[in-house]
PDB file with SEQRES, HELIX, SHEET and CRYST1 records, atoms N, CA, C and O in Angstrom:
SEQRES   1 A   79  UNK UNK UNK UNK UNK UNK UNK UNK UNK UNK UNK UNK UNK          
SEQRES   2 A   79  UNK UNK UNK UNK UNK UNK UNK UNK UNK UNK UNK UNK UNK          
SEQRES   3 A   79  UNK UNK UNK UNK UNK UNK UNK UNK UNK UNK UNK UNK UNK          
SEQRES   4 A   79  UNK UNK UNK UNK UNK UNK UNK UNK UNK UNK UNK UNK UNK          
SEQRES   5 A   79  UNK UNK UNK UNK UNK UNK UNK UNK UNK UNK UNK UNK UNK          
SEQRES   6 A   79  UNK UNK UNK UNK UNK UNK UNK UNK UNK UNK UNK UNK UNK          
SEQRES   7 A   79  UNK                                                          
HELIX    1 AA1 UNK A    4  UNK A    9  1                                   6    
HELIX    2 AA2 UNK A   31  UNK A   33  5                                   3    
HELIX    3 AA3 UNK A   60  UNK A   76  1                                  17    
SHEET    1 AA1 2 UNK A  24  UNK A  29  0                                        
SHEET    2 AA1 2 UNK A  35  UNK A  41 -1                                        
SHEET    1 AA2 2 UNK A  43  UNK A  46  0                                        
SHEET    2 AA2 2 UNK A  49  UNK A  53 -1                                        
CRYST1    1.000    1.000    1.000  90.00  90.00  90.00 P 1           1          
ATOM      1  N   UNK A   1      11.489   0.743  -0.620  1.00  0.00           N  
ATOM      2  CA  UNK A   1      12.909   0.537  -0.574  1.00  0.00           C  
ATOM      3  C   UNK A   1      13.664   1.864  -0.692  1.00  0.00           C  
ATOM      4  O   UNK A   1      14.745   2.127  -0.164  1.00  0.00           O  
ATOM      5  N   UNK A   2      12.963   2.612  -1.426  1.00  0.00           N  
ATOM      6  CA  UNK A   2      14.014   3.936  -2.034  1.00  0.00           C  
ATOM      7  C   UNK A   2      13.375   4.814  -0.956  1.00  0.00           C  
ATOM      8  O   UNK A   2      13.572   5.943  -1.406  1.00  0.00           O  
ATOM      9  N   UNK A   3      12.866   4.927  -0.047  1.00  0.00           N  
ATOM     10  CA  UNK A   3      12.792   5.840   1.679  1.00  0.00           C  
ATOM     11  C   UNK A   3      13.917   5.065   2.421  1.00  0.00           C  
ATOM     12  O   UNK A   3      14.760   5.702   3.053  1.00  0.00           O  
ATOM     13  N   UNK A   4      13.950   3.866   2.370  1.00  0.00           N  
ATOM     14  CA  UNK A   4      15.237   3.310   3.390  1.00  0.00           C  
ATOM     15  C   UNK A   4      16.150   3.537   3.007  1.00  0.00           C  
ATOM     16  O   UNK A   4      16.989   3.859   3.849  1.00  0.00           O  
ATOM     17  N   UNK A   5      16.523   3.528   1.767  1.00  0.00           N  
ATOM     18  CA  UNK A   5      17.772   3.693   1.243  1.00  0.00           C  
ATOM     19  C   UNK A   5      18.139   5.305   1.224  1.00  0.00           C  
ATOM     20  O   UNK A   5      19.332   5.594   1.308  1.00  0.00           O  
ATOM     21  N   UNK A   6      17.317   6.200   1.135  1.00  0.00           N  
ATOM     22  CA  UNK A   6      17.860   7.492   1.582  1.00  0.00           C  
ATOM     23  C   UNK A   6      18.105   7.921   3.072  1.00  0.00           C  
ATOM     24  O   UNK A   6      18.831   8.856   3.411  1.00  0.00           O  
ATOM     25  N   UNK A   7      17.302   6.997   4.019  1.00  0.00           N  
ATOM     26  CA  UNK A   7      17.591   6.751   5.321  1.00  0.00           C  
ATOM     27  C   UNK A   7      18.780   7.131   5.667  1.00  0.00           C  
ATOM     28  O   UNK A   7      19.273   8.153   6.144  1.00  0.00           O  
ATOM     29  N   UNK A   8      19.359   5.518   5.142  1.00  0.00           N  
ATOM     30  CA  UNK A   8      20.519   5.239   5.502  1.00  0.00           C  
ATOM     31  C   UNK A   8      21.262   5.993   4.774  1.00  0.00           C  
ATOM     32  O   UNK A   8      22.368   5.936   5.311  1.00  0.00           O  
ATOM     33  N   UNK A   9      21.320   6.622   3.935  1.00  0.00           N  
ATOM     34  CA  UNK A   9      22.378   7.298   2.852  1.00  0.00           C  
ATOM     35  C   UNK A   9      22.352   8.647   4.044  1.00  0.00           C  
ATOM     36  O   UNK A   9      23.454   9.056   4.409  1.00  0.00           O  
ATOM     37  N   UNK A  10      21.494   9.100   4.443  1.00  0.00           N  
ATOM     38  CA  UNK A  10      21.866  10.596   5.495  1.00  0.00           C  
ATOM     39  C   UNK A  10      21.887  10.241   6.830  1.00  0.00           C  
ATOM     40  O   UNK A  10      21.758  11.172   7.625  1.00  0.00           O  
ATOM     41  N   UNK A  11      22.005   9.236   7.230  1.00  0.00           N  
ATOM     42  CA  UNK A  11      22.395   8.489   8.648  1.00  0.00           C  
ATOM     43  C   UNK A  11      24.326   8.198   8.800  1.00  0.00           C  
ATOM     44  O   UNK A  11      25.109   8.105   9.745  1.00  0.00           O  
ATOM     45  N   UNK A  12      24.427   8.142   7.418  1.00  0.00           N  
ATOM     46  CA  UNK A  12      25.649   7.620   7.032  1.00  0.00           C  
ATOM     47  C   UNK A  12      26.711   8.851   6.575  1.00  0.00           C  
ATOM     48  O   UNK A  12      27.924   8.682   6.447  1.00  0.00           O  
ATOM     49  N   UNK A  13      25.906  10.296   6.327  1.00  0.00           N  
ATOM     50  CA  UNK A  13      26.500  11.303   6.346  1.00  0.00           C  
ATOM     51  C   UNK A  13      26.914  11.588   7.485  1.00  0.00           C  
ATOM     52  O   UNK A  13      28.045  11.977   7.775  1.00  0.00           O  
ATOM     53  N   UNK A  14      25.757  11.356   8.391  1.00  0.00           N  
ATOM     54  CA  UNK A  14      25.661  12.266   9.640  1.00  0.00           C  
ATOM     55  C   UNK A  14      26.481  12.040  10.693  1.00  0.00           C  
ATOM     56  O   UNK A  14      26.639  12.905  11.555  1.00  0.00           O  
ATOM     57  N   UNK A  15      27.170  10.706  10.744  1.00  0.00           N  
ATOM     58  CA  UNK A  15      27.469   9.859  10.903  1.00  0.00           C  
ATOM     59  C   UNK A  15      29.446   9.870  10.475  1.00  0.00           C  
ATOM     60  O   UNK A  15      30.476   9.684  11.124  1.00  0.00           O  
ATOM     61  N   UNK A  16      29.263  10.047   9.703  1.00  0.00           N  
ATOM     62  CA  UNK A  16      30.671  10.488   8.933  1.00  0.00           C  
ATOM     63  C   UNK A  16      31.034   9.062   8.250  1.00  0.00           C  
ATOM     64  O   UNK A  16      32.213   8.713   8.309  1.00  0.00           O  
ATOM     65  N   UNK A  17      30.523   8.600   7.897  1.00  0.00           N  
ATOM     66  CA  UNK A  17      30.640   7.335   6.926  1.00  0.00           C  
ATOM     67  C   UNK A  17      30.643   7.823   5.615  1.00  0.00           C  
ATOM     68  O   UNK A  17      31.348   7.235   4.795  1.00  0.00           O  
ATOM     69  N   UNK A  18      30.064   8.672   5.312  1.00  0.00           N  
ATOM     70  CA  UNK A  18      30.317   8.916   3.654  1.00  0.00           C  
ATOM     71  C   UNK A  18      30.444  10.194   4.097  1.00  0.00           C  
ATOM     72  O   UNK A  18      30.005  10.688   5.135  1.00  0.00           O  
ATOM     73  N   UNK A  19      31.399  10.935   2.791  1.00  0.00           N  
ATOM     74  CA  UNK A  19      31.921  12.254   2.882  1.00  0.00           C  
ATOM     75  C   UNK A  19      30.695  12.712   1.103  1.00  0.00           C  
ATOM     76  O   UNK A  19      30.031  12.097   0.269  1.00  0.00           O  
ATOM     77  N   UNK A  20      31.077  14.110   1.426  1.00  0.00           N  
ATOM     78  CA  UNK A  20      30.082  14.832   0.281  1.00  0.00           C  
ATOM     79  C   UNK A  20      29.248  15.468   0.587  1.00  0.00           C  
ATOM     80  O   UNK A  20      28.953  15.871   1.713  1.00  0.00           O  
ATOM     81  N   UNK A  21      28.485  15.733  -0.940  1.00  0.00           N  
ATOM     82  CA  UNK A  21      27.168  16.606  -0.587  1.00  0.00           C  
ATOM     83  C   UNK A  21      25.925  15.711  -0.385  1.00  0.00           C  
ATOM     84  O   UNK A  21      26.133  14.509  -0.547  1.00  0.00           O  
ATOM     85  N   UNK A  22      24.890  16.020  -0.118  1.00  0.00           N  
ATOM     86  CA  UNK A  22      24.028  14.606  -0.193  1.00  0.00           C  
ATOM     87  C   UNK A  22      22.037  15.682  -0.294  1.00  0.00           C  
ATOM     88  O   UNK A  22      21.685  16.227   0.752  1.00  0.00           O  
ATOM     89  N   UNK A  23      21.457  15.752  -1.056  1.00  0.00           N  
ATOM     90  CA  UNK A  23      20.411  16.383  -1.543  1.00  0.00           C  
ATOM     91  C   UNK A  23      19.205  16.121   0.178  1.00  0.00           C  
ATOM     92  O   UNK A  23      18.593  15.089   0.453  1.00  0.00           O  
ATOM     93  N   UNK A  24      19.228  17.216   0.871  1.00  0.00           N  
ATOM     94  CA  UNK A  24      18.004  17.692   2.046  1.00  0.00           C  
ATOM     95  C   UNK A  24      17.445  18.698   1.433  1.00  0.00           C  
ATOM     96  O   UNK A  24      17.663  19.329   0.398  1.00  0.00           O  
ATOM     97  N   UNK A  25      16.357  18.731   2.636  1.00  0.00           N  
ATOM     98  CA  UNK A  25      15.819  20.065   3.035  1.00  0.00           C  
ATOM     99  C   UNK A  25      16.210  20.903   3.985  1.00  0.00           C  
ATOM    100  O   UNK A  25      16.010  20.831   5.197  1.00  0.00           O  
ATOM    101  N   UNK A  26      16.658  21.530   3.500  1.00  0.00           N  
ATOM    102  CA  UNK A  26      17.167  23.127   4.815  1.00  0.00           C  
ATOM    103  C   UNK A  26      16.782  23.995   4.748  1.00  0.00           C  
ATOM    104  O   UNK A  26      16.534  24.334   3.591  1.00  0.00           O  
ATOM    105  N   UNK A  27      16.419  25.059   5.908  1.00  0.00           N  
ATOM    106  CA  UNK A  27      16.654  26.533   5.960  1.00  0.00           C  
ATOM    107  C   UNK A  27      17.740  27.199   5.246  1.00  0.00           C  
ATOM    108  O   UNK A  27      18.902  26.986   5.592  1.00  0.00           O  
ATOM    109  N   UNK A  28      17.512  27.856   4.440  1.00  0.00           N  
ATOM    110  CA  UNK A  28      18.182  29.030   3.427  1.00  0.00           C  
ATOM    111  C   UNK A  28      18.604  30.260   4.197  1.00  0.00           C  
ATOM    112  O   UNK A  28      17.719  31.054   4.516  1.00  0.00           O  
ATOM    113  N   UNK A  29      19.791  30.491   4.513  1.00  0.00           N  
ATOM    114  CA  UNK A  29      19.905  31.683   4.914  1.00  0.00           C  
ATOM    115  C   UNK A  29      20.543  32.664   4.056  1.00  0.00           C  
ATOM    116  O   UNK A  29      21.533  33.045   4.681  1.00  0.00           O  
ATOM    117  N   UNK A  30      20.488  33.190   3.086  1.00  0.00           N  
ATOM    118  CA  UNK A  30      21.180  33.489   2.063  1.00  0.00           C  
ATOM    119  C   UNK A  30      21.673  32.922   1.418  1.00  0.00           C  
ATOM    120  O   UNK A  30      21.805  33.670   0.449  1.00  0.00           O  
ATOM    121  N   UNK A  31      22.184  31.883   1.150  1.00  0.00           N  
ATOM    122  CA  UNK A  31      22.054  30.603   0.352  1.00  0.00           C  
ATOM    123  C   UNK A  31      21.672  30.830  -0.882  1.00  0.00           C  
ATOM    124  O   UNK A  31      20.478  30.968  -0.615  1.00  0.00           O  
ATOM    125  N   UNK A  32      21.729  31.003  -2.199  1.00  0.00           N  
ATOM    126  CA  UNK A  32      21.240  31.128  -3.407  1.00  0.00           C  
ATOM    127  C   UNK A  32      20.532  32.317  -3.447  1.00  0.00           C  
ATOM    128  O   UNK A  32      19.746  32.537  -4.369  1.00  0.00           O  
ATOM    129  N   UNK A  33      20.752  33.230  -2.415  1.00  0.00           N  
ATOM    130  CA  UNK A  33      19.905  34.643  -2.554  1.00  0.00           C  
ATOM    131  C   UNK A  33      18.453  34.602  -1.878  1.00  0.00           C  
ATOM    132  O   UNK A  33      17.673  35.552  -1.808  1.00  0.00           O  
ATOM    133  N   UNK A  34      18.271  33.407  -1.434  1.00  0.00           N  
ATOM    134  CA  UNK A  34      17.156  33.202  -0.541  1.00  0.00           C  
ATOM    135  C   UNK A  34      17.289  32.998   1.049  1.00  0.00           C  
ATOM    136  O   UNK A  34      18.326  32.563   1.551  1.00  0.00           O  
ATOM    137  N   UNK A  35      16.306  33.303   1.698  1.00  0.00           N  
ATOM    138  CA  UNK A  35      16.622  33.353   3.513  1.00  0.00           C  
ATOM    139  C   UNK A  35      14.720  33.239   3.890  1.00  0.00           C  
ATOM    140  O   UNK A  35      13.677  33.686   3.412  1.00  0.00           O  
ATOM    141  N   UNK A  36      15.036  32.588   4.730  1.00  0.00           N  
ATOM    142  CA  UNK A  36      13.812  31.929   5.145  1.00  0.00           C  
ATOM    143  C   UNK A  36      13.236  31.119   4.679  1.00  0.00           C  
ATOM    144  O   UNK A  36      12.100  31.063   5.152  1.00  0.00           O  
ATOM    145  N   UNK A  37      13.484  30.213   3.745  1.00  0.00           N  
ATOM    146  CA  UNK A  37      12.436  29.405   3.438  1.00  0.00           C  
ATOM    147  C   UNK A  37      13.596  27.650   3.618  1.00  0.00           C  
ATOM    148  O   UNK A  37      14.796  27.378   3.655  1.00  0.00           O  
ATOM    149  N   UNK A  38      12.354  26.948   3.675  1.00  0.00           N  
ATOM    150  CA  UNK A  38      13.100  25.371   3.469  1.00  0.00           C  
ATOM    151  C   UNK A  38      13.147  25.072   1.801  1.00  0.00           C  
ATOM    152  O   UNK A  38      12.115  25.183   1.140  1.00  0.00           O  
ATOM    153  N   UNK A  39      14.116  24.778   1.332  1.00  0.00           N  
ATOM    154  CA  UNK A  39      14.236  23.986   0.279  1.00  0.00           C  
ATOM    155  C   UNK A  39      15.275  22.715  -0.299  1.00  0.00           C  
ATOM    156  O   UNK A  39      16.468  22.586  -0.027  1.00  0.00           O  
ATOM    157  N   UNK A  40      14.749  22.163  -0.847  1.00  0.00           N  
ATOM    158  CA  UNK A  40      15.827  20.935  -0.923  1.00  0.00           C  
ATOM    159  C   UNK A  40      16.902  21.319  -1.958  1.00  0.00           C  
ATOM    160  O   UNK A  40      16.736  21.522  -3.161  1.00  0.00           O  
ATOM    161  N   UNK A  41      18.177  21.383  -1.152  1.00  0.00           N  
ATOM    162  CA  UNK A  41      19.293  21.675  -1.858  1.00  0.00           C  
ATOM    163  C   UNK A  41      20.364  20.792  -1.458  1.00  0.00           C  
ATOM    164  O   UNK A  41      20.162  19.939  -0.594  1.00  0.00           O  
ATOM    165  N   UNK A  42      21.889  20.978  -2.219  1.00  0.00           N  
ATOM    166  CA  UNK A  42      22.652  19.984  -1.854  1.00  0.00           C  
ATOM    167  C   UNK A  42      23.237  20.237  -0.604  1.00  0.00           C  
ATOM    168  O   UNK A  42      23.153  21.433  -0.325  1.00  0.00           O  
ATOM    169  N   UNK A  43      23.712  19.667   0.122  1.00  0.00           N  
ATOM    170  CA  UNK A  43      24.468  19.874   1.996  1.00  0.00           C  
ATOM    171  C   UNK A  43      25.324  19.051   2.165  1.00  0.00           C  
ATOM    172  O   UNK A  43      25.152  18.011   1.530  1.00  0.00           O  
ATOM    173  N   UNK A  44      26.241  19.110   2.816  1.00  0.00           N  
ATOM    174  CA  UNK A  44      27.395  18.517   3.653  1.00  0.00           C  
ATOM    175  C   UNK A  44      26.799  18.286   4.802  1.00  0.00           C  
ATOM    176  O   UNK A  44      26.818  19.366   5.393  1.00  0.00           O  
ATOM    177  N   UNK A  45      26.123  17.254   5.656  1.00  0.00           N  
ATOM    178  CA  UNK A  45      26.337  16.935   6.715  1.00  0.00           C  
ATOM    179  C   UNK A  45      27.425  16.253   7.948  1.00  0.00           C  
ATOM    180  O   UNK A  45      28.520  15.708   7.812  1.00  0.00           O  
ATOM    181  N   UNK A  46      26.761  16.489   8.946  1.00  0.00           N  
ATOM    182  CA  UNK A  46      28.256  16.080  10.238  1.00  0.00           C  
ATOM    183  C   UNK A  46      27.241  15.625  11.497  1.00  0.00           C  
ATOM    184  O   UNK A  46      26.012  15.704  11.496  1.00  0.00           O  
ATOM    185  N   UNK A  47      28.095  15.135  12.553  1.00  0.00           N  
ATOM    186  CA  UNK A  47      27.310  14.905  13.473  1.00  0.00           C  
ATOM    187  C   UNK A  47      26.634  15.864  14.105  1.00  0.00           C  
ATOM    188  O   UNK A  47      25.569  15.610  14.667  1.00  0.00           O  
ATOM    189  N   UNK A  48      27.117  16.967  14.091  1.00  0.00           N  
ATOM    190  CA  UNK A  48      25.955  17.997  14.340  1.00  0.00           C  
ATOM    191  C   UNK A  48      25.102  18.814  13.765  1.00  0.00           C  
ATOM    192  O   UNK A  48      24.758  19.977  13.975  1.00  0.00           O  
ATOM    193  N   UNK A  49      24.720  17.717  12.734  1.00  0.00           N  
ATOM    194  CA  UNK A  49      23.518  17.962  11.714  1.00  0.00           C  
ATOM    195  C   UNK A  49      24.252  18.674  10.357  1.00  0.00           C  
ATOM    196  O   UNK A  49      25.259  18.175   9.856  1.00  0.00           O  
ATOM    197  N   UNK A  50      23.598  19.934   9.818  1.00  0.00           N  
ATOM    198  CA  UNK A  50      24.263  20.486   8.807  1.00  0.00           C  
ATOM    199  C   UNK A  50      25.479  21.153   8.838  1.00  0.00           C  
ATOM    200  O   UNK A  50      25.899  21.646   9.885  1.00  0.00           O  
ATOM    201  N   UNK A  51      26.053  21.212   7.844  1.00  0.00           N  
ATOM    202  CA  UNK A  51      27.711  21.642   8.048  1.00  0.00           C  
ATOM    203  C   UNK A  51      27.810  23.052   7.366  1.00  0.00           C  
ATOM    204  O   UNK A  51      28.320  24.045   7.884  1.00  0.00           O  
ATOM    205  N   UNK A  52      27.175  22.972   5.977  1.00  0.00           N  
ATOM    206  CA  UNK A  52      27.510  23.518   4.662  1.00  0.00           C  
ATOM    207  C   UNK A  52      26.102  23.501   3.539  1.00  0.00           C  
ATOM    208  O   UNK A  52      25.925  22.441   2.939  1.00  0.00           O  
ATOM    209  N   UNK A  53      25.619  24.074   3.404  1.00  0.00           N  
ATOM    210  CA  UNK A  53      25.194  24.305   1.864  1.00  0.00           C  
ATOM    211  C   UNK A  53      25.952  24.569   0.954  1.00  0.00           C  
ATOM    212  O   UNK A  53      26.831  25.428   0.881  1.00  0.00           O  
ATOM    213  N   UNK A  54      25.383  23.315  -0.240  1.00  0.00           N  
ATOM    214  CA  UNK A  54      26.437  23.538  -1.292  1.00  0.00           C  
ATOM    215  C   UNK A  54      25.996  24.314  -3.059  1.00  0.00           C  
ATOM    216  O   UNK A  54      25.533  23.814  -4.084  1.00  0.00           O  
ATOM    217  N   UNK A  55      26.419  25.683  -2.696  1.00  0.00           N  
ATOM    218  CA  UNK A  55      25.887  26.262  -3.565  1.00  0.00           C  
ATOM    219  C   UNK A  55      26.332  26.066  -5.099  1.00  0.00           C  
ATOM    220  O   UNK A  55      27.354  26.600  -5.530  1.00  0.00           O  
ATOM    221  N   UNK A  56      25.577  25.343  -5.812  1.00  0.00           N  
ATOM    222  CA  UNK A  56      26.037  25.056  -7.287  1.00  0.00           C  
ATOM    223  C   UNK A  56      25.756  26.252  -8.253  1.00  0.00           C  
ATOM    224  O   UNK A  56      24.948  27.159  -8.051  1.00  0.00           O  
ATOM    225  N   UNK A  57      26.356  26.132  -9.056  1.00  0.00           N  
ATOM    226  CA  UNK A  57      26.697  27.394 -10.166  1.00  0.00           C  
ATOM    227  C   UNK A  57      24.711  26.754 -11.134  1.00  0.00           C  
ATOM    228  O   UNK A  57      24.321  25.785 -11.786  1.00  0.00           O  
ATOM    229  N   UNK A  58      24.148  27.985 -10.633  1.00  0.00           N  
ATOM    230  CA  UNK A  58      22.786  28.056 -11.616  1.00  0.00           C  
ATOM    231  C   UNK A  58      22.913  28.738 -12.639  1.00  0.00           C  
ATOM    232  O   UNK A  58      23.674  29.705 -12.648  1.00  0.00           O  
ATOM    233  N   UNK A  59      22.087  28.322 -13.867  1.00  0.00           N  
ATOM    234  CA  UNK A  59      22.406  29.200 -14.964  1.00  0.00           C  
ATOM    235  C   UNK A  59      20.491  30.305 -13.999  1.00  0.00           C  
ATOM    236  O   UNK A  59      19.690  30.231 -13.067  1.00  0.00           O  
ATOM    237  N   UNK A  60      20.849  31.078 -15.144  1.00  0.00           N  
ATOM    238  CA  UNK A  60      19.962  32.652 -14.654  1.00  0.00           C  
ATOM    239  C   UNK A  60      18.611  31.673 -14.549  1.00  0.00           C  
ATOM    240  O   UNK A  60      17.994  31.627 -13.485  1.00  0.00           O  
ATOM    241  N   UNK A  61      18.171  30.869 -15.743  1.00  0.00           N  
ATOM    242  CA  UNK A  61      16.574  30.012 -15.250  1.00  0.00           C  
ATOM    243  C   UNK A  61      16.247  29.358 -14.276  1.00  0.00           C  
ATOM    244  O   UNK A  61      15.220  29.139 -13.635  1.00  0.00           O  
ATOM    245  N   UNK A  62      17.735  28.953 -14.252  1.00  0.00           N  
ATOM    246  CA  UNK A  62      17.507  27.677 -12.973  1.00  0.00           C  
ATOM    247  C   UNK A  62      16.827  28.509 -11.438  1.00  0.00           C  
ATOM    248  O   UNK A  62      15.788  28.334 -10.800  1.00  0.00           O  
ATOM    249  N   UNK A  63      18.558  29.899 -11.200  1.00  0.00           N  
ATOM    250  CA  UNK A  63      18.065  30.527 -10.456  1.00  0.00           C  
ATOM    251  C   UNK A  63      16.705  31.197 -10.092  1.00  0.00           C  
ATOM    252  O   UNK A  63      16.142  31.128  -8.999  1.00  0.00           O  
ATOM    253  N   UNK A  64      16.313  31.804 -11.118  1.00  0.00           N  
ATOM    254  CA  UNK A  64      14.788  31.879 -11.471  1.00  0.00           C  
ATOM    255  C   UNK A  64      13.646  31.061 -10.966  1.00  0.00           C  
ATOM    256  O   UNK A  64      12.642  31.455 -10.373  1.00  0.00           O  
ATOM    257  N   UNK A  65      13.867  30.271 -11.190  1.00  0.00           N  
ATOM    258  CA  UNK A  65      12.966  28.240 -10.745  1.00  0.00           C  
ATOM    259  C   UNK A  65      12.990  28.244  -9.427  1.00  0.00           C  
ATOM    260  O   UNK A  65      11.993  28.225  -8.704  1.00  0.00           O  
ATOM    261  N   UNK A  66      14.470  28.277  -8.971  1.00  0.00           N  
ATOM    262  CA  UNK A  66      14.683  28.320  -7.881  1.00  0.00           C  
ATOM    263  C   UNK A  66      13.989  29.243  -6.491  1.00  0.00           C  
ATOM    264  O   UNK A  66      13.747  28.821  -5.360  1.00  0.00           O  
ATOM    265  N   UNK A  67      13.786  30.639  -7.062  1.00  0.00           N  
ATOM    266  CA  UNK A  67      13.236  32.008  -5.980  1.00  0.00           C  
ATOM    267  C   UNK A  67      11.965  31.962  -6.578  1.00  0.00           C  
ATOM    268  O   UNK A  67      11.108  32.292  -5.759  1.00  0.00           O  
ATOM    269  N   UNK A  68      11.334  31.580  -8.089  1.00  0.00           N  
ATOM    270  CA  UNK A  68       9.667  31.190  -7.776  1.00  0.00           C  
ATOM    271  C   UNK A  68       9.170  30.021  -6.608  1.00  0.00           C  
ATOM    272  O   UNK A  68       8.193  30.011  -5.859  1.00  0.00           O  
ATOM    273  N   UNK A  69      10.160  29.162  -6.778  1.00  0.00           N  
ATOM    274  CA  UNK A  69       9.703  27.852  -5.638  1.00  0.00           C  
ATOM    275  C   UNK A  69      10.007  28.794  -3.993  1.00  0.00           C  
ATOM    276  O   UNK A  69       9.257  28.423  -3.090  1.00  0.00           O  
ATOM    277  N   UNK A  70      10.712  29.580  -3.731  1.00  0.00           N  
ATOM    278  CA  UNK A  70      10.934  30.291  -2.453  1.00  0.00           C  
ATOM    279  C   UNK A  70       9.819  30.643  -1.814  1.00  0.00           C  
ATOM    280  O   UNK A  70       9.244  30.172  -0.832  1.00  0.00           O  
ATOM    281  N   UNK A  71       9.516  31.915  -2.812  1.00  0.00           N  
ATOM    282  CA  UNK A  71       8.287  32.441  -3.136  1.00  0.00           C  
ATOM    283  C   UNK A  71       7.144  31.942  -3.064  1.00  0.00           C  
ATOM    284  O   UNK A  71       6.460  32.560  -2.249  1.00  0.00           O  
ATOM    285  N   UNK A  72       6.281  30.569  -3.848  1.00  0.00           N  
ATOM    286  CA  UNK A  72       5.288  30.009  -3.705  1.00  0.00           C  
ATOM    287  C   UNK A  72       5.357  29.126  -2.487  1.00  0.00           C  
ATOM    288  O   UNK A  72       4.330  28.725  -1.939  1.00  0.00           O  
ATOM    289  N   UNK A  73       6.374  28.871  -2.132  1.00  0.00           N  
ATOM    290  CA  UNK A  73       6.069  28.373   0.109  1.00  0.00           C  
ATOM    291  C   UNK A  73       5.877  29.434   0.294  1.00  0.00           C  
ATOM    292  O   UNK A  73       4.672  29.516   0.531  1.00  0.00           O  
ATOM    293  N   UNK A  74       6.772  31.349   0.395  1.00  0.00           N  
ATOM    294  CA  UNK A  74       6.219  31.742   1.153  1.00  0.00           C  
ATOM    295  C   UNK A  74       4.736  32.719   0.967  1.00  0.00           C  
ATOM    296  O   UNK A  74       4.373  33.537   1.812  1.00  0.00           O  
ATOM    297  N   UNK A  75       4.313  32.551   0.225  1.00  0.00           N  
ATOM    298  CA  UNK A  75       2.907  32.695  -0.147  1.00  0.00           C  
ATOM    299  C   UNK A  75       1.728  31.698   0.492  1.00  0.00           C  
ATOM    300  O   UNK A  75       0.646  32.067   0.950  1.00  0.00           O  
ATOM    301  N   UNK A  76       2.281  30.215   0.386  1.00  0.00           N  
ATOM    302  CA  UNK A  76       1.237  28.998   0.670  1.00  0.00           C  
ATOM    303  C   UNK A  76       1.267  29.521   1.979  1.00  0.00           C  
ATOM    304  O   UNK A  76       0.247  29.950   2.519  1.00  0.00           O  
ATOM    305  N   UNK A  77       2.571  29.513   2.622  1.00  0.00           N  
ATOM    306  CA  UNK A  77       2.597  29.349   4.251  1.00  0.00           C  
ATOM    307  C   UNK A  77       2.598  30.846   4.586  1.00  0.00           C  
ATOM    308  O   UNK A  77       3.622  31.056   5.237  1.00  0.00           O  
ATOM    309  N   UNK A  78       1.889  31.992   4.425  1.00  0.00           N  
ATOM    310  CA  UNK A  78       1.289  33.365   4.697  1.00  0.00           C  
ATOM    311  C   UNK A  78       2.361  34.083   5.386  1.00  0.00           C  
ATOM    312  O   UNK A  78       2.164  34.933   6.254  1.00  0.00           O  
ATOM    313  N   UNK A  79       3.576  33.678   4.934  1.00  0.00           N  
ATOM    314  CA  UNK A  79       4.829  34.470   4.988  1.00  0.00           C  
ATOM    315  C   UNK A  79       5.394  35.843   4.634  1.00  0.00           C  
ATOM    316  O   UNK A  79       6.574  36.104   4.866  1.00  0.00           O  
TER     317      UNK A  79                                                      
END                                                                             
């Protein structure tokens, strides 16, 4: 149930039925200080897919958490 229901919850962004941020996976292009990698962060979508990354205020660990997880994709994937 909870795969359909996120379905429809980013069908319904994309879509322009609901306004907001709504938690994907995207390409980082500087984005939180990271570029190249996919990670799931918050986004604004539109009908032509992504609009916006929505960069939330990290405290210094979070950020931290954040560029080890960058980092260990681009290590796995020989980046």
């Amino acid at each position: 149930m909870a795969p359909a229901h996120a379905s429809i919850e980013l069908i319904d962004h994309i879509r322009g039925a609901r306004t907001g941020s709504v938690p994907v996976s995207v390409m980082l292009q500087g984005e939180y200080g990271i570029d190249g990698v996919v990670l799931g962060v918050p986004a604004h979508l539109g009908s032509s897919g992504l609009v916006e990354v929505e960069e939330l205020q990290l405290t210094d660990q979070e950020q931290a958490a954040l560029q080890n997880a960058a980092d260990a994709l681009r290590s796995r994937l020989g980046l």
